[in-house]
VOGU-3710 file (C-alpha; in Angstrom, 3 decimals, decimal comma):
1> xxxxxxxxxx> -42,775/-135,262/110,142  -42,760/-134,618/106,371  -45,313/-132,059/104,703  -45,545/-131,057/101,375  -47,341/-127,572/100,778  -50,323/-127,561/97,912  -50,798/-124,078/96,212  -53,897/-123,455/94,278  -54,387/-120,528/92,086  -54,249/-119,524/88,305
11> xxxxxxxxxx> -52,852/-116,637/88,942  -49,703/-118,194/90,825  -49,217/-119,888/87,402  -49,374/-117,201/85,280  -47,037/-114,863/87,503  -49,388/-112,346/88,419  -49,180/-113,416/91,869  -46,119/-114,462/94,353  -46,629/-117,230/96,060  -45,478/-115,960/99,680
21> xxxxxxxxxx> -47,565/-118,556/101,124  -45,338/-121,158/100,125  -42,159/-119,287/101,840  -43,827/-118,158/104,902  -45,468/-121,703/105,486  -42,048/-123,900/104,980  -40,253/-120,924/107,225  -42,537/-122,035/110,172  -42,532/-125,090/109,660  -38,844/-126,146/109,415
31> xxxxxxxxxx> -38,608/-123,565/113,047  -41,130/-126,362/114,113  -39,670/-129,487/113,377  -41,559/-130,227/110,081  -40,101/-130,795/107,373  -41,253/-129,704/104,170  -40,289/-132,222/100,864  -42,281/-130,777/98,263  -43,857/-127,717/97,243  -46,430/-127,892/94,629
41> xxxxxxxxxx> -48,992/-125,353/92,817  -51,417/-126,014/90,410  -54,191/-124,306/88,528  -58,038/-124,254/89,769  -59,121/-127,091/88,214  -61,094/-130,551/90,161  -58,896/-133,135/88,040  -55,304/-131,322/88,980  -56,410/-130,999/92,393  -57,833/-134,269/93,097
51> xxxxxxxxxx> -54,476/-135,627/91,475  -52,512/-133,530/93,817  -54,011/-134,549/96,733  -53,829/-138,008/96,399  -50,259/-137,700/95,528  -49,473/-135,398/98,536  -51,612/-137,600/100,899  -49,088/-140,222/99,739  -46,323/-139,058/100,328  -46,757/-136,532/103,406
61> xxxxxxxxxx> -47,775/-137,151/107,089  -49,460/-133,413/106,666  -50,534/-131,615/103,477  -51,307/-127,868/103,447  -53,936/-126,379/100,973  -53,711/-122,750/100,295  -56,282/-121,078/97,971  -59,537/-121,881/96,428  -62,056/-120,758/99,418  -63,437/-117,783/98,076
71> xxxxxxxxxx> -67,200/-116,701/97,269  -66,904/-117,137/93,646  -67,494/-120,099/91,078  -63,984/-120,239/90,234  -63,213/-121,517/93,990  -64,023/-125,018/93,752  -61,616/-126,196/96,480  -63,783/-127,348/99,521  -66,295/-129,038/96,555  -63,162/-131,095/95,343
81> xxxxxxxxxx> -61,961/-131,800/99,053  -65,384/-133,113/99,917  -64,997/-135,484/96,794  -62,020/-136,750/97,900  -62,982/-137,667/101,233  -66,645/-138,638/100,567  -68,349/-136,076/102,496  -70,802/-133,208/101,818  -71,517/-129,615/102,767  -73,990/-128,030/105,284
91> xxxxxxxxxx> -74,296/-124,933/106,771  -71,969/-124,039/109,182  -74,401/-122,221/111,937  -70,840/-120,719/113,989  -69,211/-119,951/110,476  -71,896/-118,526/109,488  -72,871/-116,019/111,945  -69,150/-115,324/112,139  -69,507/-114,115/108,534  -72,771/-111,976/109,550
101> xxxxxxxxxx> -70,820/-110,309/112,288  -67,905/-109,588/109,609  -70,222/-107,619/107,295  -72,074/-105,738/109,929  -69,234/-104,437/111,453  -67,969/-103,322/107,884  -71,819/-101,649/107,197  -71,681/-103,921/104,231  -74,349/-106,301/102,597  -73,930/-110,007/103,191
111> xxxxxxxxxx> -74,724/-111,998/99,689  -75,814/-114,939/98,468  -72,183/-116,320/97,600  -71,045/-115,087/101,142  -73,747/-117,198/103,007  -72,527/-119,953/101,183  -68,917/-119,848/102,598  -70,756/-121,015/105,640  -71,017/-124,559/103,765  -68,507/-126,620/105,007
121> xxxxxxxxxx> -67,676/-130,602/105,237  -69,038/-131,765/108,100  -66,434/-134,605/108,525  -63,643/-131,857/109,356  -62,860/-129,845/111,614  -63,829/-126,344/111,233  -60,477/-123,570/111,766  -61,942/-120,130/112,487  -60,997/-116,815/110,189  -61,137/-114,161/112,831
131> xxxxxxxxxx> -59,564/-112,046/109,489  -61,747/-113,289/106,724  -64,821/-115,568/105,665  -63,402/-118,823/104,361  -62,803/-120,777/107,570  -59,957/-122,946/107,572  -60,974/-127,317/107,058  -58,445/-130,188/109,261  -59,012/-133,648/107,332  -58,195/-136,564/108,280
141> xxxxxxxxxx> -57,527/-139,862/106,616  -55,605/-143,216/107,431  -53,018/-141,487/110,044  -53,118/-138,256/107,474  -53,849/-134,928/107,450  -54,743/-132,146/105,663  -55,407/-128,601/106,055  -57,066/-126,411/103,573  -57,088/-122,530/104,121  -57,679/-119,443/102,437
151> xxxxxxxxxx> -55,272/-118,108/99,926  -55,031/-114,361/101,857  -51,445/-114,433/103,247  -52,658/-112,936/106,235  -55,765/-115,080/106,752  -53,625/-117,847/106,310  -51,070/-116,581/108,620  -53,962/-116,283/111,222  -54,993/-119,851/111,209  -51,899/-120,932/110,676
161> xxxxxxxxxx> -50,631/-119,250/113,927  -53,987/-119,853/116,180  -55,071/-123,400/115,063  -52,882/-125,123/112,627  -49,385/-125,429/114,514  -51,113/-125,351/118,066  -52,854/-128,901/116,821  -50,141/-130,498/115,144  -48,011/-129,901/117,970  -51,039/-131,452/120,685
171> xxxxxxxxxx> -51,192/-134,589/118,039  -47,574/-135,454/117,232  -44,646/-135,667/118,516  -42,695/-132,183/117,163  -38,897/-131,885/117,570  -37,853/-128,331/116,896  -35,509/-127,427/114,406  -32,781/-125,067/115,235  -31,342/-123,251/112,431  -28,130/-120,667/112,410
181> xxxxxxxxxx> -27,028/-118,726/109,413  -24,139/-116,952/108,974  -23,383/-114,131/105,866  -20,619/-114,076/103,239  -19,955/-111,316/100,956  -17,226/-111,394/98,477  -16,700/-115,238/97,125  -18,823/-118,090/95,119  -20,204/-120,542/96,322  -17,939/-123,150/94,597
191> xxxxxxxxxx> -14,899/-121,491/95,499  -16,181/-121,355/99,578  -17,342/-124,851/99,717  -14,198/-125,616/98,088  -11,952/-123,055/100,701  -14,244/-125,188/103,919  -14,262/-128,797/102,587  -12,629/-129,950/105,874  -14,812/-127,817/107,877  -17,977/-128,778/106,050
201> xxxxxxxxxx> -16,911/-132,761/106,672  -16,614/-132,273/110,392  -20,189/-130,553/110,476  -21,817/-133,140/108,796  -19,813/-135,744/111,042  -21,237/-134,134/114,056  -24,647/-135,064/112,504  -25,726/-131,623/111,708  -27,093/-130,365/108,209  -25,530/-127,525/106,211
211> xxxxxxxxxx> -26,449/-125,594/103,438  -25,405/-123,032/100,751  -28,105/-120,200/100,119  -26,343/-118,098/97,265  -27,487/-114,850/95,756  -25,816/-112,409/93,599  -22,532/-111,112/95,690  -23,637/-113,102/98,790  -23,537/-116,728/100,257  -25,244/-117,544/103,170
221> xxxxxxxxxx> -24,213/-120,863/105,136  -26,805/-122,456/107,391  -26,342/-124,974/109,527  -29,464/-126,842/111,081  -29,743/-128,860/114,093  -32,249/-131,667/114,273  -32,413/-131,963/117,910  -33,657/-128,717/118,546  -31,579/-125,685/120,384  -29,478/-128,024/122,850
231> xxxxxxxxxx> -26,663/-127,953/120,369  -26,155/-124,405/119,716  -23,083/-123,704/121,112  -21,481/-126,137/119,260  -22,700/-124,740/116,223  -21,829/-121,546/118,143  -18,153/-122,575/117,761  -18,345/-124,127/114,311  -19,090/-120,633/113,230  -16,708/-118,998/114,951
241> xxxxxxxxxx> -13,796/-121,002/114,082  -14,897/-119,929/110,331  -14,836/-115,953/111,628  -11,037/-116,460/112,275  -10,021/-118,533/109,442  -12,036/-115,551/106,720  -13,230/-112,413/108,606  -12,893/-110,887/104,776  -15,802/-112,812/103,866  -18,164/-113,094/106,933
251> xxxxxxxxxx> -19,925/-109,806/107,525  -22,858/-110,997/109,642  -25,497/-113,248/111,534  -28,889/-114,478/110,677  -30,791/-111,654/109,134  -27,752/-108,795/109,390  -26,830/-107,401/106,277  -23,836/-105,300/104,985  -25,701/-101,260/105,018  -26,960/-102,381/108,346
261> xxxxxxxxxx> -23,058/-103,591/109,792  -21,341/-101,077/108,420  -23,115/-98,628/110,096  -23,119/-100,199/113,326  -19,371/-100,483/112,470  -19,195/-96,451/111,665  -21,283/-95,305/115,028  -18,888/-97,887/116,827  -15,800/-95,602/115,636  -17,265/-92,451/115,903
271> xxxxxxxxxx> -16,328/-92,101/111,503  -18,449/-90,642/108,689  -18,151/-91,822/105,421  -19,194/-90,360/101,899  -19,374/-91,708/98,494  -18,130/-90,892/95,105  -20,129/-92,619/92,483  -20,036/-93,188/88,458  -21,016/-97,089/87,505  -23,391/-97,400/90,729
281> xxxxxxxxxx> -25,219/-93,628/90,036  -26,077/-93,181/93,300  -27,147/-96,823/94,025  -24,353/-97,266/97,261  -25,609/-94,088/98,745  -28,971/-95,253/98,238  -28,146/-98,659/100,247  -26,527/-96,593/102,818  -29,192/-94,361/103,836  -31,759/-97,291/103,659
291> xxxxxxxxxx> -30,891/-97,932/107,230  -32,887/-95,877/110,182  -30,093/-92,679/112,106  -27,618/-93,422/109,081  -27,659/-89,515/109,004  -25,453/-89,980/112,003  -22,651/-91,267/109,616  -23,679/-90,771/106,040  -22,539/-87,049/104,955  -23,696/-87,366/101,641
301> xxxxxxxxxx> -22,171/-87,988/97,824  -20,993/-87,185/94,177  -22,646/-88,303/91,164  -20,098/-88,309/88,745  -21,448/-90,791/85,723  -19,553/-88,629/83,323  -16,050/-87,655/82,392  -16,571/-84,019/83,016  -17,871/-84,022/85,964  -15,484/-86,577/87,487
311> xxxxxxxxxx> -12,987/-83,610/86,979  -15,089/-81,188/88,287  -15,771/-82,490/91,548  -13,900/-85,131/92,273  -10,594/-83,324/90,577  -9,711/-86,435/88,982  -6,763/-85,575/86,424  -7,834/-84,539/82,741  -4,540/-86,494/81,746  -5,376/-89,504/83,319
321> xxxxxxxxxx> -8,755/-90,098/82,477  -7,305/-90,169/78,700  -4,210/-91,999/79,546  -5,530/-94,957/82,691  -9,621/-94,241/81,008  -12,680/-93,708/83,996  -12,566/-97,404/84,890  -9,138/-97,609/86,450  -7,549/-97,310/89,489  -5,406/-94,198/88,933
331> xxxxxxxxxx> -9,130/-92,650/88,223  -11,011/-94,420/91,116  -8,461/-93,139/93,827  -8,645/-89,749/93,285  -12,266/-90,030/93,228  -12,066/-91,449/96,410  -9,331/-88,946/97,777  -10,230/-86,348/96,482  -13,896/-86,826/97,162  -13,008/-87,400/100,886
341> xxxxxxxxxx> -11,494/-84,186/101,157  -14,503/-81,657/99,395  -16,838/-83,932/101,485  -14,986/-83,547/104,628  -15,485/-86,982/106,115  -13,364/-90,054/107,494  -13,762/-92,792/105,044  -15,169/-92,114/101,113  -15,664/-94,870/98,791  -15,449/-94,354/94,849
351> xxxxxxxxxx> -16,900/-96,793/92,067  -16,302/-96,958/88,749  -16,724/-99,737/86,075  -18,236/-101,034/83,169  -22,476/-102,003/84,334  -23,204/-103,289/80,922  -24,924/-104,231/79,171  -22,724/-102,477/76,380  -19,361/-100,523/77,052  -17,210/-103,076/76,859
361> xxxxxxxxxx> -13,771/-103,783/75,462  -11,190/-106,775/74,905  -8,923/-105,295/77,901  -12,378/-104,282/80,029  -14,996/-105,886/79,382  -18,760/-105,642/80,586  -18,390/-106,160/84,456  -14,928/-104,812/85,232  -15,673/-102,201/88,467  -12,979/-100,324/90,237
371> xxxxxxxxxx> -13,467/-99,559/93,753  -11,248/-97,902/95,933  -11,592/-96,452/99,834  -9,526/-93,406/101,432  -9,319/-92,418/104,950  -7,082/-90,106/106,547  -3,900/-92,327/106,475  -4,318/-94,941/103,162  -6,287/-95,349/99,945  -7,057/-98,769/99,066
381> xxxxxxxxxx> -8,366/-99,902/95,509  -9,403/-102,920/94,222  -10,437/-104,501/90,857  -13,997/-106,660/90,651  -14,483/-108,452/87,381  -18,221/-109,543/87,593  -21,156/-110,841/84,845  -22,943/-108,816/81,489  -25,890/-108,223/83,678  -26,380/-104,724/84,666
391> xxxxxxxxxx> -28,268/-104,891/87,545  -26,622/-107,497/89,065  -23,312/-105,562/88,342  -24,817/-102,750/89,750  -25,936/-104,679/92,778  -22,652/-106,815/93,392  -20,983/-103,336/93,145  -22,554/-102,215/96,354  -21,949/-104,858/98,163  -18,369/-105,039/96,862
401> xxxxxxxxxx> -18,073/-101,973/97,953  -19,949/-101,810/101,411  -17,797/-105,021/102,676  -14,447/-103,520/101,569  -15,223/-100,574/103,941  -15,835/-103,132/106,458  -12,476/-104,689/105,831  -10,919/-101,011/105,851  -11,936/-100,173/108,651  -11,668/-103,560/110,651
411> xxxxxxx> -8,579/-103,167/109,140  -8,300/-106,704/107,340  -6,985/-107,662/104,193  -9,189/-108,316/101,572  -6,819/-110,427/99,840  -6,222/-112,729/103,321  -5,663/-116,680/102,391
//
């Protein structure tokens, strides 16, 4: 079954609102079986959604209408829906004393515009807001349908959850996806679908669908099976087989991510780790401590952004900060080695780099990052040469560094073929 998901709202358009609607709705429905083609949002206007509409109706088995239900003039939805499938509006008598209960309850007074939310097609069915007044509306038209609900993520969720995907289920015939992801930190996407070409041939061969989901410092790979979970372990062992051949690069399942492993990793070892910080000012530590008990291996850090007090108290060499400069790795190990020792833990990690967007040089420029790791019996250091954009500097730092912990520790090579 093929959907394509209708958002109506100006201010979608204009930015002023995101339009989580659109992600939480194709989530669901791809865990479902349904696959959605086409995502489209448009402004509150009858001509653009009348347009829409036809063309989704078109195209899609099911459409889904979010937005355009409320009390006010400017929500001309269910007006242009009865249009377009030649009905009218009456009173709703359920709806409407649904919407009486909502404002007693509340000690609130019920309006004119509110008592009109209670006008509804009468060739649909009627979804009920248990959250909200504008009911949800199920058309249907030649072997079509489509269902229009209120823009309110969580009223939408609601109906969604209780009516929507209940129905579609009782009415077709819905083949569950199943869908496994798997994370990468630490190489493009080019350069891993080039690394897996072989791999990637025999999981398409198998009849299964893969995909690349990139973001800065990460790749996620995703492999979906259209005939539901009966195939897992074989995607299972598709997986796993990629564990072997690059444990430097895959971190994690599904939702994990790298603050959250690495400190299942530390609590598995029984280690602490601290961090020494200049380019990332205090953004690692930061990621660190985002996770719930990481005061069970998180000790605490350094903020050394300048010169002075990288000296101070990390004890990095006045000699070699003029001679090597702060973003090198004669500088970056004693951060780390140094900072391990006045912060008595097991592992420290040190940054230091050029963040941009100005800084740079002809021999560093913008996005070269030092980051090295000490423990008790090795100091490892390694040289990142990312983008001119700060934050995402900033951000693949962290990572960088979080995942080369994980490598320490594991005791892998981060430069493994």
């Amino acid at each position: 079954m093929n959907a394509e998901i209708l958002s109506i709202g100006d201010e979608l358009l204009i930015g002023q609102t995101i339009n989580t609607n659109a992600s939480w709705i194709g989530m669901e429905c791809s865990l479902r079986g349904i696959r959605v083609v086409k995502v489209t949002t448009i402004q509150d206007d009858k001509l653009a959604i009348l347009n829409a509409v036809d063309e989704a109706m078109s195209l899609a088995d099911v459409v889904f209408v979010t937005g355009g239900l409320g009390p006010t003039k400017d929500d001309i939805t269910k007006h242009t829906l009865c249009e377009y499938f030649d009905t009218k509006l009456e009173i709703h008598p359920p709806t409407l004393r649904q919407i009486e209960d909502f404002f007693t309850s509340r000690n609130r007074p019920m309006l004119e515009t509110n008592i009109r939310q209670a006008e509804l097609p009468i060739d649909c069915t009627i979804l009920e807001n248990k959250s909200g007044t504008a009911a949800g509306m199920w058309f249907e038209k030649k072997g079509k349908v489509l269902i229009s609900m209120p823009g309110v993520p969580y009223e939408m969720k609601g109906i969604m959850t209780e009516h929507v995907f209940p129905r579609l289920k009782e009415q077709f015939e819905l083949k569950a996806l199943y869908h496994y992801t798997i994370q990468t930190q630490g190489i493009g996407e080019s350069f891993l679908a080039d690394r897996i070409q072989d791999w990637e041939n025999r999981v398409r061969e198998l009849g299964f669908g893969l995909a690349y989901l990139p973001s800065p410092g990460m790749v996620k790979l995703r492999i979906t099976s259209y005939e539901g979970e009966s195939r897992k372990k074989e995607i299972q062992d598709l997986f796993e087989e990629l564990r072997i051949r690059f444990p430097q690069y895959i971190f994690g399942d599904q939702d994990d991510n790298l603050p959250t492993v690495v400190g299942r990793l530390l609590r598995s070892v029984h280690k602490s780790v601290a961090t020494v910080e200049s380019c990332t000012g205090g953004a690692l530590a930061h990621s660190i401590v985002t996770i719930p008990g990481s005061s069970d291996y998180f000790m605490g850090s350094f903020l050394t952004y300048s010169n002075q007090l990288k000296m101070q108290l990390a004890e990095v060499k006045e000699d070699d900060l003029i001679n090597y400069g702060a973003v090198s790795s004669q500088v970056v190990e004693q951060m780390a080695v140094n900072g391990r020792k006045k912060l008595g833990v097991d592992y420290c990690i040190a940054t230091s780099g050029i963040a941009g967007p100005d800084g740079g040089s002809e021999k560093k420029p913008v996005g070269t990052i030092w980051i090295a790791i000490a423990s008790d019996n090795q100091v490892v250091s390694k040289l990142f040469q990312f983008g001119d954009n700060r934050e995402r500097n900033i951000q693949m730092t962290v990572l960088s560094a979080l995942n080369l912990l994980r490598c320490t520790i594991l005791n892998i090579s981060s430069e493994k073929k």
